[in-house]
C-alpha positions as semicolon CSV with decimal commas, in nm:
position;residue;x (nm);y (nm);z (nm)
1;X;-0,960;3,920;0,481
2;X;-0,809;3,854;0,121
3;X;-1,058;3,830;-0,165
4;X;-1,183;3,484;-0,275
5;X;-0,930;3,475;-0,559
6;X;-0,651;3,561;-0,393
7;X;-0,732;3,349;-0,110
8;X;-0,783;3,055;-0,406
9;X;-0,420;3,120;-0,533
10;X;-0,270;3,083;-0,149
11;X;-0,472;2,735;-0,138
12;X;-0,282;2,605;-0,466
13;X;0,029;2,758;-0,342
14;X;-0,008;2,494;-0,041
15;X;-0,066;2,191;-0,253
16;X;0,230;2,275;-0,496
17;X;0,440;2,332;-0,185
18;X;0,369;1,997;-0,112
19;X;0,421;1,838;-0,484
20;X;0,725;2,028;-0,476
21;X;0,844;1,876;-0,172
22;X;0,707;1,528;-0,258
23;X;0,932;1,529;-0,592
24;X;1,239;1,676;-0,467
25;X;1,276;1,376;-0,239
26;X;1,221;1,112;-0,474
27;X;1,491;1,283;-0,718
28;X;1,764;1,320;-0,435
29;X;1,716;1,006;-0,185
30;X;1,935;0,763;-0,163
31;X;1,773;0,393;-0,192
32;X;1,587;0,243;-0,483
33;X;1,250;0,228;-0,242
34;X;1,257;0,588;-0,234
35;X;1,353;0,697;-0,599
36;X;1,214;0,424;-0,825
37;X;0,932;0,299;-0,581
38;X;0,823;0,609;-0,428
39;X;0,749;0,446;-0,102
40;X;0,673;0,759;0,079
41;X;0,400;1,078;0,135
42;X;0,448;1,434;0,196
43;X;0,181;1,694;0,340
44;X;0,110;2,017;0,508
45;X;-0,061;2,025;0,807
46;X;-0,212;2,316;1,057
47;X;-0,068;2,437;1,347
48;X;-0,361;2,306;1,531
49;X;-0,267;1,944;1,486
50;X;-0,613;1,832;1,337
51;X;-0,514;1,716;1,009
52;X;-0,415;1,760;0,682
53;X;-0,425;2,070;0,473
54;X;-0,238;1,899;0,141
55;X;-0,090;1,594;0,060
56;X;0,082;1,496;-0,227
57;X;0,031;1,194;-0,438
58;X;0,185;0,892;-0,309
59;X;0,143;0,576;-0,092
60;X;-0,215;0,588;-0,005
61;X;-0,094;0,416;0,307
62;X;-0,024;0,663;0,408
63;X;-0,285;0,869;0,414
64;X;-0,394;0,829;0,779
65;X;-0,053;0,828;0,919
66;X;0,052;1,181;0,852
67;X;-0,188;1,383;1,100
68;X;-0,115;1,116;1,364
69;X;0,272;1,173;1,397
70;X;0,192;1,554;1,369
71;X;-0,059;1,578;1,666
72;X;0,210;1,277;1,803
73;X;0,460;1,564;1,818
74;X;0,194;1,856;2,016
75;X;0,139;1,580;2,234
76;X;0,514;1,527;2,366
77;X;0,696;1,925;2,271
78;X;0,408;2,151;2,314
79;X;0,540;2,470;2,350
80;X;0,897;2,346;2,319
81;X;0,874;2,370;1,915
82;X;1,116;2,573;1,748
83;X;1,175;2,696;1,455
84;X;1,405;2,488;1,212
85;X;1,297;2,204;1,475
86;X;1,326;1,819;1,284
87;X;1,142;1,581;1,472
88;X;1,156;1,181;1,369
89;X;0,935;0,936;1,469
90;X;0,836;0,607;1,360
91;X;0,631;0,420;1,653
92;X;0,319;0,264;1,543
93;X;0,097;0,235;1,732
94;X;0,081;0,636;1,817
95;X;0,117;0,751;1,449
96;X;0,250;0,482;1,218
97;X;0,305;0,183;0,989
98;X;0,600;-0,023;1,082
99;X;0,968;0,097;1,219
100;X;1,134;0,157;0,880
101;X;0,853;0,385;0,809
102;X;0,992;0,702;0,955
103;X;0,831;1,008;0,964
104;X;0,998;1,352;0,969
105;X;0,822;1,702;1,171
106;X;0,890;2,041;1,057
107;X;0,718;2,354;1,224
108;X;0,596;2,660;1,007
109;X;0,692;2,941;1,174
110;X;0,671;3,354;1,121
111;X;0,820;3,546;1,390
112;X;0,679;3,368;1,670
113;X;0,367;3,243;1,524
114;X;0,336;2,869;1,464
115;X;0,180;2,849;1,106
116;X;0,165;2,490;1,073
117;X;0,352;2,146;0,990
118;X;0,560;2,014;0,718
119;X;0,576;1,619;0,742
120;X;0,760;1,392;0,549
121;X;0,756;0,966;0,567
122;X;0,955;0,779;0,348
123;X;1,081;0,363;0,410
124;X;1,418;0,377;0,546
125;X;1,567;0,064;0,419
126;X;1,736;-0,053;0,688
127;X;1,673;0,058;1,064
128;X;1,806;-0,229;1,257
129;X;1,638;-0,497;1,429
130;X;1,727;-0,939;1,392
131;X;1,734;-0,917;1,019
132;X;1,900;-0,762;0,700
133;X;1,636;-0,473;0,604
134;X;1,418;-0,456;0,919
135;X;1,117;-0,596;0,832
136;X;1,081;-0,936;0,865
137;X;0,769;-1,183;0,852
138;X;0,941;-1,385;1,172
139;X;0,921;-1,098;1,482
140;X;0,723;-1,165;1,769
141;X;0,816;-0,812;1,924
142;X;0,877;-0,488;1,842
143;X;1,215;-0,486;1,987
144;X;1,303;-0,716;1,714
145;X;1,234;-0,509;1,416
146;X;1,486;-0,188;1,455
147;X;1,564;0,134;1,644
148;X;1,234;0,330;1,752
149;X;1,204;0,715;1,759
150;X;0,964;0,795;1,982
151;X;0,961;1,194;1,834
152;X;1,277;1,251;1,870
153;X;1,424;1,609;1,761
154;X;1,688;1,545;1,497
155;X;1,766;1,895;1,427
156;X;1,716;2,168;1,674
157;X;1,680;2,498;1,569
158;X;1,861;2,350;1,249
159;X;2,144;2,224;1,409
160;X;2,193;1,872;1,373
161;X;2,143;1,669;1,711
162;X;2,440;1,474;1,682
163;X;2,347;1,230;1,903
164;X;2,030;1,086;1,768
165;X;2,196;1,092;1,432
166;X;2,470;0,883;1,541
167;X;2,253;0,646;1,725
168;X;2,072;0,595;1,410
169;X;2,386;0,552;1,188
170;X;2,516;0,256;1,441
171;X;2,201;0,084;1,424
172;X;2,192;0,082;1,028
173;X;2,342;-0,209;0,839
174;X;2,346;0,046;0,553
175;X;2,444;0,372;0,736
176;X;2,529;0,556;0,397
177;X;2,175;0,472;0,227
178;X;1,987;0,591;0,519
179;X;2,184;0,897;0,638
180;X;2,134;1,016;0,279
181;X;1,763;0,939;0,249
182;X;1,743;1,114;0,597
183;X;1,911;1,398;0,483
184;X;1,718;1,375;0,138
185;X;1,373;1,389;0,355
186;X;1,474;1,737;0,567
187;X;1,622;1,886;0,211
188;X;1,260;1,769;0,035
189;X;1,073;1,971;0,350
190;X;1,277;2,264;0,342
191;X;1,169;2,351;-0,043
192;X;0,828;2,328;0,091
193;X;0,934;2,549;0,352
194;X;1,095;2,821;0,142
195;X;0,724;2,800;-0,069
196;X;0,551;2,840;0,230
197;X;0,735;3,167;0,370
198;X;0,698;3,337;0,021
199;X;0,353;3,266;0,037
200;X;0,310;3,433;0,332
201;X;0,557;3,747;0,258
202;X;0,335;3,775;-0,043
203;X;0,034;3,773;0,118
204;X;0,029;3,770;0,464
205;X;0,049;3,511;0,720
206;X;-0,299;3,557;0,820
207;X;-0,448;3,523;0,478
208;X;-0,225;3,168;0,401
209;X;-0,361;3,059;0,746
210;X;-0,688;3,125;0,647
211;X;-0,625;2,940;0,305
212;X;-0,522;2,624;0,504
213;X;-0,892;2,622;0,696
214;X;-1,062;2,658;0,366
215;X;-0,888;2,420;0,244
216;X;-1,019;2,172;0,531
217;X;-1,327;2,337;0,500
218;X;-1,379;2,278;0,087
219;X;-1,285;1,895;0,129
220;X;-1,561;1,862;0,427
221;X;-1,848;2,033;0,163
222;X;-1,697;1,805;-0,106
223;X;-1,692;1,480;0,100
224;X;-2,048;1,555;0,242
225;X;-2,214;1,572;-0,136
226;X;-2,038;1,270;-0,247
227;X;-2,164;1,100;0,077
228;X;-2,485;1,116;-0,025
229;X;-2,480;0,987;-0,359
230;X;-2,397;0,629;-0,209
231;X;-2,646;0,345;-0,084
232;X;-2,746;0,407;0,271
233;X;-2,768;0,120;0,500
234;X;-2,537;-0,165;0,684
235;X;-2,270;-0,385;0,461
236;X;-2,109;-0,637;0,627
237;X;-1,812;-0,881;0,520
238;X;-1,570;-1,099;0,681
239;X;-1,252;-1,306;0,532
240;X;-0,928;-1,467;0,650
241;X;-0,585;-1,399;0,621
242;X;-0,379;-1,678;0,530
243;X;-0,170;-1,670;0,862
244;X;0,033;-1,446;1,111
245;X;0,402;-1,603;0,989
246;X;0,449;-1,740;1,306
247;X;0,146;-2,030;1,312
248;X;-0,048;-2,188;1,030
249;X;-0,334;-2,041;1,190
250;X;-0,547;-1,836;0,921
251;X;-0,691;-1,509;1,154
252;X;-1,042;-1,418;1,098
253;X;-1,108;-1,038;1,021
254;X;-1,450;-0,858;0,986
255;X;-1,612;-0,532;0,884
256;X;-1,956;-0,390;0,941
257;X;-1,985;-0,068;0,767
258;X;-2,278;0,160;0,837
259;X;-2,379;0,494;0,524
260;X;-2,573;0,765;0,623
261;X;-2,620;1,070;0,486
262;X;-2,374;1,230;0,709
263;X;-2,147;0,959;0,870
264;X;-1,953;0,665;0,698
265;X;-1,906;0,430;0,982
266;X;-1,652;0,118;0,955
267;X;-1,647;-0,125;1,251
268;X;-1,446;-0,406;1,314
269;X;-1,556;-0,539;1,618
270;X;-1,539;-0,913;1,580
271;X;-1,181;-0,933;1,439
272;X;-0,906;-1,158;1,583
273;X;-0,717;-0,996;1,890
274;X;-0,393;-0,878;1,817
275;X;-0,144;-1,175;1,713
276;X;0,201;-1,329;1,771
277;X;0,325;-1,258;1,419
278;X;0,405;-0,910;1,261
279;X;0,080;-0,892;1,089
280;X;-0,111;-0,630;1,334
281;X;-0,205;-0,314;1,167
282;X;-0,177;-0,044;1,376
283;X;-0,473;0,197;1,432
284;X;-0,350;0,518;1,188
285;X;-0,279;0,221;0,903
286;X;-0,664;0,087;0,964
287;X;-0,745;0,459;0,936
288;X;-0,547;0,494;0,619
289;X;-0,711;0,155;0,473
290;X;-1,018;0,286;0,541
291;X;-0,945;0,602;0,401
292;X;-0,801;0,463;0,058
293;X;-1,148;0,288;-0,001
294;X;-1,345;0,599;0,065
295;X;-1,192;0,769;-0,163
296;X;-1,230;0,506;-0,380
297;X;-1,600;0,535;-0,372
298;X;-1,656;0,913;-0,336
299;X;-1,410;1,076;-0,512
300;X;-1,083;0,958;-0,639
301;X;-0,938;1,318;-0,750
302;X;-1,022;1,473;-0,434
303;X;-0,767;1,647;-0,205
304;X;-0,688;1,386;0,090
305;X;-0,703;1,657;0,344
306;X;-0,885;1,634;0,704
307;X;-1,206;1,783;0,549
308;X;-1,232;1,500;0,337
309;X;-1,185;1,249;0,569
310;X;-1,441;1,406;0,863
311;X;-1,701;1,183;0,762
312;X;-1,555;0,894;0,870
313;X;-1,564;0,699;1,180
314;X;-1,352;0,412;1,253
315;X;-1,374;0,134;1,514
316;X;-1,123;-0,067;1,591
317;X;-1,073;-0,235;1,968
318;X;-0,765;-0,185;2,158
319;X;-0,571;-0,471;2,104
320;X;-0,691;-0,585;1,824
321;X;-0,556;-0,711;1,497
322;X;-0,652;-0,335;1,360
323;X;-0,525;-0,173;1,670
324;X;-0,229;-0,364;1,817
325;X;-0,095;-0,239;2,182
326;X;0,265;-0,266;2,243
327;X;0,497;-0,438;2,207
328;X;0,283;-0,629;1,943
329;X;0,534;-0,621;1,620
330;X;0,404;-0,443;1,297
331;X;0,688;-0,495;1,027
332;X;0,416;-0,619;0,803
333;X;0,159;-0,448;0,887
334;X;-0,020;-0,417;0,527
335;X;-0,117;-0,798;0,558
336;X;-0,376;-0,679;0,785
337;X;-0,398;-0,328;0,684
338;X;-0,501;-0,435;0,300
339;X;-0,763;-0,670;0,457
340;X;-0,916;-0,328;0,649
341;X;-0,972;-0,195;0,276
342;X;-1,085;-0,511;0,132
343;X;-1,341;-0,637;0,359
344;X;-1,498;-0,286;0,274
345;X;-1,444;-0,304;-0,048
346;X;-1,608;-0,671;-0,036
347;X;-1,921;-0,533;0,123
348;X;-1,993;-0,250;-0,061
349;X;-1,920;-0,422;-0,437
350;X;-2,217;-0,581;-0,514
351;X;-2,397;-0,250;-0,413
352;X;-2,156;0,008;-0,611
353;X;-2,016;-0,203;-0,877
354;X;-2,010;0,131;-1,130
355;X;-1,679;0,188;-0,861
356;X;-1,566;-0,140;-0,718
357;X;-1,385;-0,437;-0,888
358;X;-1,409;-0,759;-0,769
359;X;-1,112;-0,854;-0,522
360;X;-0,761;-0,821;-0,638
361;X;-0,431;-0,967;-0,540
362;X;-0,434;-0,776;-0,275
363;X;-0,103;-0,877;-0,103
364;X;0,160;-0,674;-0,222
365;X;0,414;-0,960;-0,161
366;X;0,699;-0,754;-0,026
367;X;1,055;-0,823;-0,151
368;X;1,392;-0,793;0,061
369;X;1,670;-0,888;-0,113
370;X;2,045;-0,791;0,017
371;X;2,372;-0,923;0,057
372;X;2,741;-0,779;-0,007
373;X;2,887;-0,665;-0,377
374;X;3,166;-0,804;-0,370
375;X;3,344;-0,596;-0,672
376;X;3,188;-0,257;-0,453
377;X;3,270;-0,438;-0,100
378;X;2,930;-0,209;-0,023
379;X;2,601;-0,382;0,136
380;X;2,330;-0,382;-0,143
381;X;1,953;-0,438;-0,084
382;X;1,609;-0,453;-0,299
383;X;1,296;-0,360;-0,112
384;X;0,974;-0,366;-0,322
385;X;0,609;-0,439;-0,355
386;X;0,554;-0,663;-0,682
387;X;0,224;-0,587;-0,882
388;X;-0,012;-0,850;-0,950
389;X;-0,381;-0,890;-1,127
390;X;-0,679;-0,633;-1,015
391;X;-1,046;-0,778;-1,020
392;X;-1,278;-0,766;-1,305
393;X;-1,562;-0,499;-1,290
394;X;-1,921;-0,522;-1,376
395;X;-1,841;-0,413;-1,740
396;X;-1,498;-0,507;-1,836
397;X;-1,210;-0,734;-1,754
398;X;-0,950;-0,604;-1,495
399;X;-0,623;-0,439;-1,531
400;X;-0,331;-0,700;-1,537
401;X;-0,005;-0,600;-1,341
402;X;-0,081;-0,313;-1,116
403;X;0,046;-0,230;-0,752
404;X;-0,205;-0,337;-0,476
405;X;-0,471;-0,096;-0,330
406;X;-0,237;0,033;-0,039
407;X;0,036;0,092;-0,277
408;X;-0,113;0,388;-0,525
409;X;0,135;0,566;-0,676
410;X;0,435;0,313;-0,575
411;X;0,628;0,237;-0,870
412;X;0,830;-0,152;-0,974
413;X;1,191;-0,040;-1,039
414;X;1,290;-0,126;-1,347
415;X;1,531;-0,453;-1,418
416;X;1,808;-0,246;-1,543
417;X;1,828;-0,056;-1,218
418;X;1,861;-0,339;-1,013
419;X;2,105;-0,495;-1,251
420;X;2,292;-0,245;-1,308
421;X;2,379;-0,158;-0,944
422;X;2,348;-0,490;-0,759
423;X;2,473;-0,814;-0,807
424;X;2,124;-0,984;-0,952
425;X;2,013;-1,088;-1,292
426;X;1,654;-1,065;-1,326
427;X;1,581;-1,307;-1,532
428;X;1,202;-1,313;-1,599
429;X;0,963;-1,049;-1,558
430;X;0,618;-1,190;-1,782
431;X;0,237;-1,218;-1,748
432;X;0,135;-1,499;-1,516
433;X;-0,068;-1,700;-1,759
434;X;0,080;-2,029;-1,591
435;X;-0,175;-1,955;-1,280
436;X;-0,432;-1,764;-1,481
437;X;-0,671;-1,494;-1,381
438;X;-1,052;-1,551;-1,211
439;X;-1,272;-1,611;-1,472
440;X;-1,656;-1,448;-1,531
441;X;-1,867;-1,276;-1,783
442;X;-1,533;-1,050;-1,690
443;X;-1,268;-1,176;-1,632
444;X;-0,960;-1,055;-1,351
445;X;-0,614;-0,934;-1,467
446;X;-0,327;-1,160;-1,475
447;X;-0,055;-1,136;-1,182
448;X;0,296;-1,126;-1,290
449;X;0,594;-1,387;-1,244
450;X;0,933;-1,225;-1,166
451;X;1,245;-1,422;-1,104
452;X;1,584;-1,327;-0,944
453;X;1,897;-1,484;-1,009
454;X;2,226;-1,455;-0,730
455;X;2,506;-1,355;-0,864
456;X;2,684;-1,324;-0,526
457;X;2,887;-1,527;-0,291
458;X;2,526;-1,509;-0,040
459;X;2,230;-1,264;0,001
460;X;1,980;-1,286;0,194
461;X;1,593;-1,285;0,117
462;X;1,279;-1,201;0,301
463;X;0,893;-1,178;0,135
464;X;0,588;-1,190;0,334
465;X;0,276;-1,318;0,072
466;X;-0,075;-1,287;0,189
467;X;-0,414;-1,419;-0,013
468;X;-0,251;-1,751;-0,077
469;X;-0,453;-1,964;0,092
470;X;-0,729;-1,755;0,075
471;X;-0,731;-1,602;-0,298
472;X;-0,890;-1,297;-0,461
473;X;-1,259;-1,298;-0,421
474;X;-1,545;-1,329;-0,757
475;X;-1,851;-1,157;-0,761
476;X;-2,199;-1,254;-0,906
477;X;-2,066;-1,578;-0,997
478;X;-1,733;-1,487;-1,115
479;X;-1,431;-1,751;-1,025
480;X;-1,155;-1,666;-0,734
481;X;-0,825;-1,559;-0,874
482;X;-0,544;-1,779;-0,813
483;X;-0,382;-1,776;-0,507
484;X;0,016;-1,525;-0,460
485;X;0,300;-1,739;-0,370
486;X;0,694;-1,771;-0,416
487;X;0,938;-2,047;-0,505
488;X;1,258;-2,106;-0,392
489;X;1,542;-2,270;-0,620
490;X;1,830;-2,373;-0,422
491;X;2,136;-2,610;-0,559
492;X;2,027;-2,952;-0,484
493;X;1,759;-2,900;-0,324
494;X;1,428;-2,926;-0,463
495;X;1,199;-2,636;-0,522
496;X;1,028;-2,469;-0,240
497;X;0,657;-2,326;-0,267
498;X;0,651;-2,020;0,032
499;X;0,453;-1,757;0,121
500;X;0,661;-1,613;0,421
501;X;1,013;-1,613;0,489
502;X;1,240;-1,451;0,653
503;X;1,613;-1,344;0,593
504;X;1,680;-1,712;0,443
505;X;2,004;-1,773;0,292
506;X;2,108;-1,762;-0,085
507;X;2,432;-1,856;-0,306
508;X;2,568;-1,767;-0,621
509;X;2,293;-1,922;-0,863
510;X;1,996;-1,993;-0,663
511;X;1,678;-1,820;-0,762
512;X;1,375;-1,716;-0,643
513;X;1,019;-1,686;-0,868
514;X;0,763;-1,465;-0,739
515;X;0,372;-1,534;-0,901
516;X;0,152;-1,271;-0,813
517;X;-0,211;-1,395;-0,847
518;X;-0,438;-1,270;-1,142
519;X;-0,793;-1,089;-1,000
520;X;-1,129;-1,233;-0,911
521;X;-1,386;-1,231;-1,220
522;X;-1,721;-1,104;-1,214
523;X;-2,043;-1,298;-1,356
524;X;-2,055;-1,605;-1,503
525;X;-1,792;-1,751;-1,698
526;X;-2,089;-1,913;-1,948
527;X;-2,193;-1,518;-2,051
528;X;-1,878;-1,459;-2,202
529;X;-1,877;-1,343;-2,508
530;X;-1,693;-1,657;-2,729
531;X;-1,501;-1,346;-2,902
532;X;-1,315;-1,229;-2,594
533;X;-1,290;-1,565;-2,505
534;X;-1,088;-1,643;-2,844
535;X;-0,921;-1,314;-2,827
536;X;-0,752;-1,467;-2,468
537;X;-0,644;-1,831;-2,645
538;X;-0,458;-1,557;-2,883
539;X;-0,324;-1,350;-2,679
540;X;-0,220;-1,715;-2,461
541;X;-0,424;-1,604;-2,175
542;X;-0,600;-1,912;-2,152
543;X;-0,585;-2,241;-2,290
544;X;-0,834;-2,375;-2,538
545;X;-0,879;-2,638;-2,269
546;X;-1,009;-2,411;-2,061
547;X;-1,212;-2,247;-2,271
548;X;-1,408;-2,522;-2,359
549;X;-1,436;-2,663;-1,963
550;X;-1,488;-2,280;-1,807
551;X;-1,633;-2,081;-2,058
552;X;-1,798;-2,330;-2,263
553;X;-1,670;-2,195;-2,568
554;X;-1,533;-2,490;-2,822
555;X;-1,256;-2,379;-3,053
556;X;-1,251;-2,608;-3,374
557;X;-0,861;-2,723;-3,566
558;X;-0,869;-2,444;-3,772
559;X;-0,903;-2,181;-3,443
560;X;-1,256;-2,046;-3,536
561;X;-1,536;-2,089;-3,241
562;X;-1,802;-2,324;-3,312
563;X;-2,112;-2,133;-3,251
564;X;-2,355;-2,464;-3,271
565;X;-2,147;-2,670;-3,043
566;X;-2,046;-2,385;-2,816
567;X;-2,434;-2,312;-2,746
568;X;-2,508;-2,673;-2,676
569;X;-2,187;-2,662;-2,465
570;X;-2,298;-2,396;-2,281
571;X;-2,685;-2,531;-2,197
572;X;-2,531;-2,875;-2,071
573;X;-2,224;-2,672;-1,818
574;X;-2,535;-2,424;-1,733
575;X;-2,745;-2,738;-1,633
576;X;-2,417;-2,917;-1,423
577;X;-2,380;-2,574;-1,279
578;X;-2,696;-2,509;-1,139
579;X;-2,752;-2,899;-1,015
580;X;-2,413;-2,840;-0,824
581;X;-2,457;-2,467;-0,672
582;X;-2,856;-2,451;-0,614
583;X;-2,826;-2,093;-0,840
C-alpha cells in the first residue's frame, strides 16, 4: 500500500479529474442550458456500482441521480462492459430526472480490470416528444415527452453505434444542438479519462483504487460527526403544491423526518399517489432533494460522494408522488422534487435556524422559449430556470435573486446572449418590488420580473410555476412571500395571469413577464428595526404605505421616522395583532 500522502494526492487527482471534466463540457456544448446555465453534473464512480467517489459542482439535482444510472448500467451489461463503452440513458424512474436529462456511462478500465465509472448528465434541449423542447407541463404519459434510452450503448469500444445515434438525431427538432452537446458530453468524459489513466501509470492502479474507497470512506467519518451535532428527535411538515397541470387540484405532500445519532431518516408516507400531470418526482430526484438539504445542514463544502450520503434513509412508496411507476410522466419533475427538500427544510427550521432560511421561491419557474430565425432559417430555443427571492434567516434579511435550492450552481444567461443569437428582446430584467418580499423582524429577498419580447413571425412558449397558490412559507411570525406567476401579453387580447402552460403560441410583439416571488420573512414585522425599514422605502423596496400598515414604522414629509408616533404605532398594531392571532 502507498503512503498516506501519496495516497492523499491520488484522492485530489480524482476530484480534479472530475472538475476537469465538468468544465470542459460547459466550454464546448452546444446549447445555452449547457454553457451559460450549467444544467448538468459530472462524477466518478467505483467499479462496484455503490456510489460516488467525486462529483463536481453543479446541479444539486443531481446529486442522487448519478450512482443510480451507474449501478442502472451493472444491472443490464454486466460483464458485457468494454472498454471505450458509451452508454446513454435517461429513464426515470430507474436512475433519473425527466427524458431530456440524459445521462452518459463510461467504464475505467486497465488491461482488463474495471477501475470504475465516468458519468456525465447534462439537459438535452430537445429529445422529442408532443412539444417544442420536450418538457412540457401538459403530458399525461411518458410516451409523450421524447425518445427514452433505456442504457443504451452509444459507442462501443469507441466506435460510434450508428444506429442509436441516428435514432436520436430523427427524433430531435434541433438535431445539430443535441448531436453537439452529445458529442460535447463523451469529449468532457474522455479528459477525465486521460486524468484517470495517468493517475494510475503514476501510481498504480491498485493504489488509485484504493484512493477511491478512502474517499467513500473519509465522507462516511465526516458525515457521521456532523450528524451528531444536530437536534435528535422526529420533525414533521406537510404543504401543497399548487396543482399537477392537468387539474386545479392542489396535491398534498408530507415529510416525517427522524435524527439520530447515526441515521437521518426522511419518510414520506402520507403523500399523494402518483398523479395525472408531469409533476411526479421520481425516486433518485427525492433522493437528490433529500440529499441537497442534508448537506445543507451538515456540511455545505463537503464532497457529495456515497460516504457522505450513507447516513441517510429515504422512504418513499411505490407509486407515489416521490416515486412514480411507469408510465407516470416526469418532465417536471422538480415541482415535486423541490417540495421533497422543502418540507424538510420546513421541519427542521425552527430547530436549526443558525442553517435554515425561512421558505424561498422555491419553484424554479422553468422557461421554454423556441421558434424559427427567420434571417438563420435555424430552430432557436431558450431553456432556463429564472431566480427569484430566498427566505429571511433568524439574523438577517434574505438574498434577493438567486436560483432555487435544486438549482445550485445553475447560472441565468445573460440578456445579450439570448439577444444576440435569437430573435428576442429582453426587455426587462429588475427587482420585483411590484409583489414585494415576506416581511418579519427579517425580511425575504425580492424575486425578479423578466420580460420577453417576439421578434419572430411565431415561437412557441412553455413554463411550469409552482408556489403560486401556495407561497413561500414565514417563520416565527414572519409574513409569506408573494406568490410566482407569469403573464401573457398577446395583441388584442387582454393580459393573461398563468402558472402552467404548455407550447402556447406567440407572434411578432407579444410578450411574456415572468415575477418570481420574493422569500418568506422571519419574526415579526413590528421588531424591525425603523432604520432598515427606512433604508427599504430608499432603496424602493417597500412603500411608505406599507411601512406604516406592516411594520408600524411612520415616515414623516421630510422622510425622517417618527420615533414617538412609530412606538405608539407599534403598541396599537401589537394589540390588533394579538386580538386577531391568539399569540
Amino acid at each position: 500500500m502507498v503512503d498516506p500522502f501519496t495516497l492523499e494526492i491520488i484522492k485530489n487527482g480524482l476530484v480534479v479529474a472530475s472538475e476537469e471534466m465538468f468544465y470542459a463540457f460547459g466550454r464546448t456544448a452546444k446549447s445555452p442550458v449547457i454553457y451559460e446555465v450549467l444544467d448538468y453534473a459530472v462524477g466518478i464512480a467505483d467499479a462496484k456500482g455503490r456510489g460516488l467517489v467525486s462529483q463536481a459542482p453543479g446541479v444539486p439535482g443531481f446529486s442522487g441521480v448519478l450512482d443510480f444510472t451507474i449501478r442502472e448500467v451493472l444491472d443490464k451489461w454486466k460483464n458485457e462492459i468494454k472498454p471505450e463503452d458509451v452508454i446513454a440513458t435517461n429513464i426515470p424512474y430507474s436512475g433519473g430526472t425527466h427524458l431530456n436529462d440524459v445521462a452518459l456511462i463510461m467504464p475505467i478500465f486497465y488491461k482488463d480490470i474495471l477501475v470504475g465509472f465516468i458519468a456525465n448528465k447534462g439537459h438535452w434541449s430537445e429529445i422529442g416528444g408532443m412539444h417544442f423542447g420536450s418538457w412540457t407541463s401538459d403530458a399525461t404519459e411518458i410516451f409523450q415527452e421524447g425518445l427514452q434510452l433505456p442504457s443504451v450503448k452509444l459507442y462501443m469500444e469507441g466506435k460510434p453505434n450508428r444506429d442509436i445515434i441516428d435514432i436520436i438525431i430523427a427524433n430531435s427538432r434541433m438535431p445539430e444542438a443535441t448531436l453537439g452537446d452529445m458529442e460535447a458530453q463523451i469529449a468532457s468524459m474522455r479528459v477525465a479519462l486521460k486524468r484517470i489513466d495517468n493517475l494510475i501509470k503514476r501510481y498504480g492502479v491498485e493504489n488509485v483504487m484504493e484512493a477511491m474507497e478512502m474517499l467513500i470512506k473519509d465522507g462516511e467519518k465526516l458525515s457521521k460527526l456532523r450528524l451528531k451535532s444536530l437536534p435528535k428527535g422526529i420533525f414533521e411538515a406537510e404543504d401543497y403544491i399548487d396543482d399537477d397541470g392537468i387539474s386545479d387540484n392542489p396535491v398534498y405532500v408530507r415529510v416525517k423526518v427522524t435524527i439520530t445519532d447515526d441515521e437521518f431518516i426522511a419518510d414520506f408516507t402520507g403523500s399523494s399517489n402518483q398523479v395525472k400531470g408531469p409533476i411526479n418526482s421520481p425516486l433518485p430526484a427525492t433522493v437528490s432533494a433529500v440529499r441537497e438539504v442534508f448537506m445543507a445542514i451538515t456540511d455545505p463544502h463537503a464532497m457529495p460522494n456515497a460516504g457522505f450520503f450513507s447516513p441517510l434513509k429515504i422512504i418513499a412508496p411505490e407509486g407515489s408522488i416521490f416515486n412514480p411507476k411507469k408510465p407516470a410522466p416526469t418532465s417536471t419533475y422538480w415541482e415535486s422534487m423541490s417540495y421533497a427538500t422543502d418540507l424538510i427544510w420546513k421541519a427542521l427550521a425552527p430547530y436549526i435556524p443558525e442553517k435554515l432560511s425561512a421558505g424561498h421561491f422555491l419553484s424554479i419557474l422553468a422557461t421554454i422559449l423556441g421558434g424559427y430565425n427567420e434571417e438563420t432559417n435555424e430552430p432557436f430555443a431558450i431553456v432556463e430556470p429564472q431566480p427569484g427571492g430566498w427566505g429571511a434567516c433568524s439574523d438577517s434579511d434574505g438574498e434577493s435573486v438567486l436560483v432555487a435550492s435544486g438549482d445550485g450552481e445553475t447560472y441565468i444567461a445573460s440578456a445579450e446572449v439570448y439577444e444576440r443569437k435569437m430573435p428576442i428582446l429582453i426587455e426587462r430584467i429588475e427587482l420585483n418590488t411590484e409583489d414585494g418580499p415576506g416581511h418579519g423582524k427579517y425580511r425575504g429577498g425580492l424575486g425578479v420580473i423578466k420580460d420577453y419580447v417576439i421578434l419572430s413571425k411565431e415561437a412557441y412558449f412553455t413554463v411550469s410555476i409552482g408556489r403560486s397558490k401556495f407561497p413561500p412559507w414565514g417563520v416565527n411570525g414572519g409574513y409569506n412571500g408573494p406568490p410566482n406567476y407569469c403573464i401573457i401579453y398577446k395583441k388584442n387580447e387582454k393580459p393573461k395571469i398563468v402558472r402552467k402552460v404548455a407550447s402556447i403560441k406567440l407572434e411578432y410583439g407579444d410578450k411574456i413577464s415572468l415575477h418570481s416571488a420574493g422569500g418568506g420573512g422571519w419574526g415579526d414585522p413590528l421588531d424591525r428595526d425603523p432604520v432598515k425599514v427606512l433604508d427599504d422605502i430608499k432603496n424602493e423596496y417597500i412603500t411608505v404605505d406599507i411601512a406604516r400598515k406592516i411594520y408600524g414604522v411612520v415616515i414623516q414629509d421630510d422622510g425622517k421616522i417618527n420615533i414617538e408616533e412609530t412606538l405608539k404605532l407599534r403598541k396599537e398594531l401589537k394589540g390588533k395583532r394579538h386580538n386577531t392571532h391568539g399569540t
